[in-house]
C-alpha positions in Angstrom: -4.8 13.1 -13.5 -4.3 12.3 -17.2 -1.7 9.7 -17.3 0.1 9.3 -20.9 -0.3 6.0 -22.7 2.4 4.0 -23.6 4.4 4.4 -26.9 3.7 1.8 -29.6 6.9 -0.5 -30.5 6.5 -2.4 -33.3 8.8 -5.0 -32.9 6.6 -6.5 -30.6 3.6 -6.9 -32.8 5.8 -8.1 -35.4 7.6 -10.5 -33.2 4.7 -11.5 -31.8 2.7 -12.5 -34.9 5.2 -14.2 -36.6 6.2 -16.6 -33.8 2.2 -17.1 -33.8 1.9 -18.0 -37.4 5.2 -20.4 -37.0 3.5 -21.8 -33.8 0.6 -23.0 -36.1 3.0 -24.3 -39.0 5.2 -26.3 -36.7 2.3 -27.4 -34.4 0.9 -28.8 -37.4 4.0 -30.4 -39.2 4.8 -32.1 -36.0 1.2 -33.2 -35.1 0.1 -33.8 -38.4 2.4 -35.4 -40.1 1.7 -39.6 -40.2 5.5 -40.3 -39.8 6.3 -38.4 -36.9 6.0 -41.2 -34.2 8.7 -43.1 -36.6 10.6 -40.2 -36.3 10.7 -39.7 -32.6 10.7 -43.8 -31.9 14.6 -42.9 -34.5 12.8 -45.6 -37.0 12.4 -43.0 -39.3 15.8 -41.2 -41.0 15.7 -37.0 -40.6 16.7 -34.7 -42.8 17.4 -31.1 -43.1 13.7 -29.6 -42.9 12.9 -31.4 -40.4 15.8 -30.8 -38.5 15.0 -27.3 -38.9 11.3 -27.6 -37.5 12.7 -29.6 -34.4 15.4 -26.5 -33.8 12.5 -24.4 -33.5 9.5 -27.1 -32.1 6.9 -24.4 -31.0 8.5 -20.9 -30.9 8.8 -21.4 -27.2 12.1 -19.2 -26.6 10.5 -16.5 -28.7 7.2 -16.5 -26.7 9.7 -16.0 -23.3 11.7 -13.9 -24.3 9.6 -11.2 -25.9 7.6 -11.9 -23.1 10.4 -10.6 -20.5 10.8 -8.2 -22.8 7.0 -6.7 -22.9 7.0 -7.0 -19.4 9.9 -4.7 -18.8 9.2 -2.0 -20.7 5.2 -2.5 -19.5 6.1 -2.0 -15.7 8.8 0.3 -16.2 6.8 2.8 -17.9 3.7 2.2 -15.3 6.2 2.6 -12.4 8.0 5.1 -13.9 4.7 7.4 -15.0 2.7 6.7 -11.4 0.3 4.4 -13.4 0.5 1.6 -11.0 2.8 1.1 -8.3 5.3 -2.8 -8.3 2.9 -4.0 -5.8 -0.1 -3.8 -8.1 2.0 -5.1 -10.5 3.6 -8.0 -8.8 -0.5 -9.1 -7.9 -1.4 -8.7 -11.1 1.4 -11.2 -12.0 0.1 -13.6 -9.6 -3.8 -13.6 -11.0 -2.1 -14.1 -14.4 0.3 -16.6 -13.0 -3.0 -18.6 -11.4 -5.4 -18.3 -14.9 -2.5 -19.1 -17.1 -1.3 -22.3 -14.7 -5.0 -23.7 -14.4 -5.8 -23.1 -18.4 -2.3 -24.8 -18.6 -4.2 -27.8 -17.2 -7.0 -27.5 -19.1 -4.9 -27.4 -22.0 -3.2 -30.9 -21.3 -6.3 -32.7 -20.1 -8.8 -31.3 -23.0 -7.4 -29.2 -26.2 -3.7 -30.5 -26.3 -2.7 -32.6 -29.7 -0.5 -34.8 -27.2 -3.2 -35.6 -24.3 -6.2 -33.4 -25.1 -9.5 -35.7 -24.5 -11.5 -33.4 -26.7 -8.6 -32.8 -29.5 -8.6 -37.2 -29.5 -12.5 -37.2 -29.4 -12.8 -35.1 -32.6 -9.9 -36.2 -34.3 -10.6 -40.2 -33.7 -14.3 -40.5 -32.4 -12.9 -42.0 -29.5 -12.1 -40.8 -25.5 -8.4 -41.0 -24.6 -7.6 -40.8 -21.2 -4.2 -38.4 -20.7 -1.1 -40.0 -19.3 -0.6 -38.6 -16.1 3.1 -37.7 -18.3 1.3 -35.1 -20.1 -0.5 -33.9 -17.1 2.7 -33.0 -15.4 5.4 -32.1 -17.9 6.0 -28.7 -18.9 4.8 -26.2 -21.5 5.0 -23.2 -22.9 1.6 -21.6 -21.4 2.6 -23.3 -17.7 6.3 -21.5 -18.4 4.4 -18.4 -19.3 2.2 -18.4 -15.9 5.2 -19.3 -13.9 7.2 -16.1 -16.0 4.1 -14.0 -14.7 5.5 -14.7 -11.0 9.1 -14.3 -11.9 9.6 -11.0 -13.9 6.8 -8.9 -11.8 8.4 -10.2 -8.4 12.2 -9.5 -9.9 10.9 -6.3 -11.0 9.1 -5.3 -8.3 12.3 -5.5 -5.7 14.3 -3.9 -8.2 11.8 -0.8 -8.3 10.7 -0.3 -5.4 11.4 2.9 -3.3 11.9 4.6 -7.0 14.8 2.4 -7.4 13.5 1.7 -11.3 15.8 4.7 -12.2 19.0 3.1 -11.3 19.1 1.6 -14.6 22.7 0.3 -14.7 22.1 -1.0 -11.3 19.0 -3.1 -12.4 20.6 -4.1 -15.8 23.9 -5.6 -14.3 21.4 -7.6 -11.4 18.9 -8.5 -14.6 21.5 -10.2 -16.6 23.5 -11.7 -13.5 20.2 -13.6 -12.6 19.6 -14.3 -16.4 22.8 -15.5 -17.3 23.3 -17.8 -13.9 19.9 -19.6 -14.5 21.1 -20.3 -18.0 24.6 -21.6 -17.0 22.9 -23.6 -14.4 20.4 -25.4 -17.2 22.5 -28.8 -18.2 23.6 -28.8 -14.9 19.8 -28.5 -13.1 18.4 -31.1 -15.5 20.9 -33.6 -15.3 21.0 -33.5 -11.9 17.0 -33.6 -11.7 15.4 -34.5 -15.0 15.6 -38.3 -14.2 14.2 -37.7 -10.5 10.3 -36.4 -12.2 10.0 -39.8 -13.7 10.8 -42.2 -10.8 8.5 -39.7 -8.8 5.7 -40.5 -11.6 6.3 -44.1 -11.3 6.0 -44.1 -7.2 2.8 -42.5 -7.9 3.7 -38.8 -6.2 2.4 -36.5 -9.1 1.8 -33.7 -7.3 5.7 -33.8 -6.1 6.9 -34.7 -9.8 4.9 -32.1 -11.4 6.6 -29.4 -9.1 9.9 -30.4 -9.9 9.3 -31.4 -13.0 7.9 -27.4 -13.9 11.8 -26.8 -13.1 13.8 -29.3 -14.9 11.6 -31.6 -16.8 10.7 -31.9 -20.4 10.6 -29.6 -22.9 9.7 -26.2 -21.6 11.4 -26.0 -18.0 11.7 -23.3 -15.7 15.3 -24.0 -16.5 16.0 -22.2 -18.9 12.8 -20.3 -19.9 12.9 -17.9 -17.0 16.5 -16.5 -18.2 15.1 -16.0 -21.1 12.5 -14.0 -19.6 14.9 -12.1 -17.7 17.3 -11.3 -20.4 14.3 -10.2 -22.4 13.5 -7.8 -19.4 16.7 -6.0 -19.9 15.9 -4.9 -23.8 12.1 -3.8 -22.6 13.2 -1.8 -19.5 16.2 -0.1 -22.0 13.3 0.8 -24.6 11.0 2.1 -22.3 13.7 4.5 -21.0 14.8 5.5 -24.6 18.6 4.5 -24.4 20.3 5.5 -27.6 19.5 3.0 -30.4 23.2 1.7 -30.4 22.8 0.4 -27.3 20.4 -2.0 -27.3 21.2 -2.6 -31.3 24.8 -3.7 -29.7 22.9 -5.6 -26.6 20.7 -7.3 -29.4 23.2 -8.1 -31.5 26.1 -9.4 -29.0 23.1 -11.8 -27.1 21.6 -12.9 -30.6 25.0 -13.8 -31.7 26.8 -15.3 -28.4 24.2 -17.5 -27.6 23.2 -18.3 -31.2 27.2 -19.5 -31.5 27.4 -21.3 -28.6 24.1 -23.6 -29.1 25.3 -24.2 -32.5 28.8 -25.4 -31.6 26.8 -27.3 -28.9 24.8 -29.3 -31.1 28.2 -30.4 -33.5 29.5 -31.7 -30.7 27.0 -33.9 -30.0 26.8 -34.9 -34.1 23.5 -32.2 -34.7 20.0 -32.9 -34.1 18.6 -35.9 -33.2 14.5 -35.9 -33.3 14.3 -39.3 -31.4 16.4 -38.1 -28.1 13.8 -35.0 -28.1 11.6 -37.0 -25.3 14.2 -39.1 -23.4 16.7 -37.5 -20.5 19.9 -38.8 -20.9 22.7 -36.8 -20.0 23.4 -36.8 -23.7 19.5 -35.7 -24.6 19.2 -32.9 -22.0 22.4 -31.4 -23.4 21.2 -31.5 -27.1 17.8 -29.7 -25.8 19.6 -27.3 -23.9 22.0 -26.2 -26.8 18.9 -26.3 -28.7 17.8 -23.6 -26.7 20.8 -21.4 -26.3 20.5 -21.1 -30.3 17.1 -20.2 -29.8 17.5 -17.7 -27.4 20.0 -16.2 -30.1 17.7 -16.5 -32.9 15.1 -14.9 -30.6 17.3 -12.0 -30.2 18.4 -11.5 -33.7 14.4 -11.4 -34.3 14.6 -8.2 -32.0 17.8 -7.0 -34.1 15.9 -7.4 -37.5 12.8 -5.9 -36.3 13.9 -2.8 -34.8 15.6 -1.9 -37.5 13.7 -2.4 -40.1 10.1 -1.1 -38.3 11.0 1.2 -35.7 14.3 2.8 -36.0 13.7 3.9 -38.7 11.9 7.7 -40.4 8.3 8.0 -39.8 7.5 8.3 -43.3 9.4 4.8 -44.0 7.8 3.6 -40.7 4.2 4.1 -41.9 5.1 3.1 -45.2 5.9 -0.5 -44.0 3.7 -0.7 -41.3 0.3 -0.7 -43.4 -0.1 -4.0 -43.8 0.8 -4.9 -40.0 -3.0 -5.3 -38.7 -3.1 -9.1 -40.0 0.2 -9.8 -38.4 -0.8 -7.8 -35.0 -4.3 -9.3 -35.0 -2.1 -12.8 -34.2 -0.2 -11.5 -31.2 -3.6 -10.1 -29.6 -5.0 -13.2 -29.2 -2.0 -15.8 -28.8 -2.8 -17.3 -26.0 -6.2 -18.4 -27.0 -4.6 -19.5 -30.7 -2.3 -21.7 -28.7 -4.8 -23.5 -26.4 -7.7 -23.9 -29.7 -5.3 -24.1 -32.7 -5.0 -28.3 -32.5 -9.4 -28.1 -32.1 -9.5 -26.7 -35.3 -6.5 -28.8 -37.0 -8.4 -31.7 -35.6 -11.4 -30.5 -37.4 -10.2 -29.4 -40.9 -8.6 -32.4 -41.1 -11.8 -34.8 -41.2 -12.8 -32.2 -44.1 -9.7 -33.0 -46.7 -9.6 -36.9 -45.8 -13.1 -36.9 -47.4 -12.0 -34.8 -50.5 -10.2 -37.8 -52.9 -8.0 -34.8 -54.5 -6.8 -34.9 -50.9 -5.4 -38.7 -50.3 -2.5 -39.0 -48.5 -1.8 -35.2 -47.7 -0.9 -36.1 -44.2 1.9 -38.7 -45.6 4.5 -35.8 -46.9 5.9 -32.8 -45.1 4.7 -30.8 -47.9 1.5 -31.4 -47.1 1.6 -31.0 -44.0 3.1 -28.1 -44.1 0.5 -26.5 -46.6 -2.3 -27.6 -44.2 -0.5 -25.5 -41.5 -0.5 -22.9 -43.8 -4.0 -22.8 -44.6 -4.7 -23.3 -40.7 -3.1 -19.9 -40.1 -5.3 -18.2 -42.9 -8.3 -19.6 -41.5 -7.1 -18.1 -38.4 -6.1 -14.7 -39.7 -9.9 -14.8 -40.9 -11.5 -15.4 -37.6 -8.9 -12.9 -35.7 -10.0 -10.3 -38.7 -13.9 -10.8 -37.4 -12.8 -11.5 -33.6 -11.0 -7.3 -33.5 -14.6 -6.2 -34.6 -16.0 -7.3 -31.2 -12.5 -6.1 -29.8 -12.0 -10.1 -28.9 -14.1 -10.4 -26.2 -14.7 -14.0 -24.6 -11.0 -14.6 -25.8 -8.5 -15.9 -23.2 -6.5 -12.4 -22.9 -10.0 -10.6 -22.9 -11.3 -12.5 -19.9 -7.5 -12.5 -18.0 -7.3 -8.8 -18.5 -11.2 -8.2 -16.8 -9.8 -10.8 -13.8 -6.5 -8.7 -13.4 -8.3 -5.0 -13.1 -11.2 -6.5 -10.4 -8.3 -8.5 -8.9 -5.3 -5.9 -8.9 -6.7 -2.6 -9.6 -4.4 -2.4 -13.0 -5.9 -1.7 -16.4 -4.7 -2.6 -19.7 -4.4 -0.8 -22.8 -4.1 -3.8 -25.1 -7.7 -3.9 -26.8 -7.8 0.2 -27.0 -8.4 -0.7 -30.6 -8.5 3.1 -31.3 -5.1 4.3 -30.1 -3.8 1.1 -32.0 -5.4 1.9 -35.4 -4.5 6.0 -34.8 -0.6 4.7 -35.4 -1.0 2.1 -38.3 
């Protein structure tokens, strides 16, 4: 039986790509940069750019929430069209859950520019042994693998017994469950935050890093899986073609709401303050997690920008800005991978421009560093550009999508490089 693909949306490839190249620029500014430990130990005075580069740290709430969002309007549209039943979606949640969770790992003890052995071992010649704090707290590929488990499973109840067509229904329990883990946040943190550290000084890791994926640090179950689940709303609503004034209203009322309320948040607590970003006061944990709600906003206002101005739009205005959108799509195919390998190669660059004299002291300004990142995600868009030819194979999504169809019986489109390149 021939089962029609899925339509393209191109707010996700934008979306995608841009947080991607952002990741890279921030990753570097705040790894990079030779006065960032003065910063974070409060030593060093702030000011508005960096400010703004702490607001966003890693593109986290963007990663979640267009995540929710792709995986609503991915397992409605299976469901919906036969394609795969929840079931086989739900397992194919779990595999992804378990690869993303144990590269997560890998990630801390090896690549990571906070713990990584190898990132250290290239970048100083010498073998750093990872604080078991890096081992256990949070991140935004451990959030992502525990997102896998959430959204599917959520889903999957919601849908089953053809229930995915009660779409008021679903959208009312999808944003009741979104909305209470997100009031719940300060509350869940303060309450437990403080708990994953006296477990790591008693020595019960295995116990701290448990709790401490759901309150501790900066990427926590609270509040990363309302994002997801919020997102989930917008993808099932595009996959069922409501009327564009819908979801441009359910865009623009979450984009703004929670945009407003992180930023009245944060001037009550006097702004941002880079050296709380690590500790867990009550007064911390409340500046991260209105730090957050604004994110979530701008993550949503992101949706609101790119809908309009890519796909509800004509088609002949549509493929008119859409030609130059391989570079940018090139990024989201292979985020994953850039995330886990991006601080390798920073590592490595960087041993090329200390040698070059024109070079001194590039690492001493934010300029600087923020032109390195720059040039980090060119070198990138080179080797995704040469990657597509070979439709990424042996790249982190490549090898999760192979586990997933042997494991779960479900088969991606993503590197059907033809249908992709028949609409651009």
């Amino acid at each position: 039986m021939y089962i029609e693909k899925m339509k393209r949306i191109y707010a996700f490839d934008f979306i995608r790509g841009i947080a991607v190249v952002l990741l890279i620029i921030l990753h570097t500014g705040l790894h990079e940069w030779t006065s960032s430990a003065a910063l974070e130990s409060g030593s060093q005075e702030s000011d508005p750019i960096i400010n703004i580069m702490v607001f966003f740290v890693t593109q986290a709430s963007v990663f979640h929430t267009i995540f929710g969002t792709v995986n609503g309007f991915m397992i409605y549209s299976r469901v919906s069209s036969g394609r795969n039943t929840p079931k086989q979606l739900f397992l194919a949640g779990i595999i992804m859950a378990i690869c993303l969770i144990f590269w997560n790992y890998l990630f801390r003890l090896l690549f990571s520019a906070d713990s990584g052995i190898l990132y250290f071992l290239i970048g100083t010649g010498e073998i750093h042994v990872p604080e078991p704090h890096w081992l256990i707290s949070s991140s935004t590929l451990l959030m992502v693998g525990l997102n896998s488990i959430t959204i599917p499973g959520v889903l999957a109840l919601l849908f089953m017994k053809n229930n995915h067509s009660k779409a008021r229904r679903n959208y009312w329990i999808l944003g009741a469950l979104g909305l209470l883990v997100l009031v719940l946040t300060p509350f869940m943190r303060d309450w437990f935050a403080r708990d994953v550290e006296t477990l790591m000084e008693q020595g019960k890791f295995i116990s701290a890093a448990f709790l401490g994926a759901v309150v501790f640090d900066n990427f926590p179950i609270f509040p990363y899986a309302g994002f997801a689940l919020m997102g989930s709303i917008l993808g099932i609503a595009l996959a069922r073609n409501e009327s564009r004034g819908k979801i441009l209203l359910y865009v623009g009322i979450q984009g703004v709401f929670w945009f407003v309320i992180g930023m009245i948040g944060l001037q009550t607590l006097g702004g941002i303050d880079p050296s709380t970003i690590d500790l867990n006061t009550t007064e911390a944990l409340l500046e991260d997690t209105y730090r957050q709600y604004g994110q979530l906003g701008i993550s949503f206002l992101y949706f609101l920008l790119a809908l309009c101005l890519f796909d509800y739009i004509s088609p002949t205005t549509q493929a008119r800005r859409t030609k130059y959108f391989p570079w940018l799509r090139r990024f989201g195919m292979i985020s994953a991978t850039v995330y886990v390998f991006e601080s390798l190669l920073a590592a490595t660059f960087r041993h090329l421009l200390n040698a070059i004299p024109w070079f001194g002291g590039w690492n001493e300004s934010m300029g600087g560093v923020i032109f390195y990142g720059l040039f980090l995600a060119c070198v990138w868009g080179l080797i995704t550009y040469f990657w597509e030819k070979i439709n990424y194979k042996f790249s982190l999504e490549w090898g999760l999508i192979q586990i997933i169809k042997i494991g779960s019986g479900k088969q991606s489109d993503k590197y059907d490089l033809t249908r992709l390149k028949s609409v651009e």
